[in-house]
N, C-alpha and C positions, 0 to 999 in steps of 0.2 A: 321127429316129424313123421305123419304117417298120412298114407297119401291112399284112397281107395274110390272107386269109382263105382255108383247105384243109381240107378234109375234118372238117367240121361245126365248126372252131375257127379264132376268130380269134387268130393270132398278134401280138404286139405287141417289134419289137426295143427297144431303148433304149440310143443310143449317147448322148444328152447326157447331161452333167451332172444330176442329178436336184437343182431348182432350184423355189421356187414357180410361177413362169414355165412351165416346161415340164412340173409337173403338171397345171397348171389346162388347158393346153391336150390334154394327153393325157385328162384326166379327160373335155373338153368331147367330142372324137373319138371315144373308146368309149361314152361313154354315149349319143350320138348315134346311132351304129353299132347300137347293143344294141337301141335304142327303134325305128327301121327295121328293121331285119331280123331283131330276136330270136334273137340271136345267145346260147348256155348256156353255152359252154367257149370262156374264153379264157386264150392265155398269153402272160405277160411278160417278155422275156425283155430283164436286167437286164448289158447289154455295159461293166463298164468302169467302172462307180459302184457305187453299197452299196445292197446288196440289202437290209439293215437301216434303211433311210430313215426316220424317221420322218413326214417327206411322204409318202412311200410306202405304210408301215402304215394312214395315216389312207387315203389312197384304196382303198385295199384296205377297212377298214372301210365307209368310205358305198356302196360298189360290195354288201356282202353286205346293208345295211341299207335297198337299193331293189331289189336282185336277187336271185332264187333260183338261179343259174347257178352254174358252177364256178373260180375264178380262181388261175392258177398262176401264182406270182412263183420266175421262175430267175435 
């Protein structure tokens, strides 16, 4: 996972497996991220696993259900 911030958006890659494991930790990192710096546009960018996750959907859900910001899953 690599995680870098440009030009008002944080980027999010995702080369692991999308796993409960590596949600809960990606989920801890951006919302962390989001509550520091007030961060609106983020993208996920989805290398190599299924962008239809359903781990994935539900993080996307609680991400709109505590934030007003923008979140792109590629």
């Amino acid at each position: 996972m690599n995680i870098f911030y440009t030009n008002e958006t944080l980027y999010v890659n995702l080369v692991d497996h999308i796993d409960l494991d590596s949600l809960t930790t990606l989920k801890k990192r951006i919302f962390r991220i989001i509550n520091d710096y007030d961060i609106d546009n983020i993208i996920i960018n989805v290398i190599g696993g299924d962008k239809k996750n359903p781990l994935l959907k539900e993080f996307v859900s609680e991400y709109y259900n505590r934030y007003n910001g923008k979140l792109v899953v590629k």
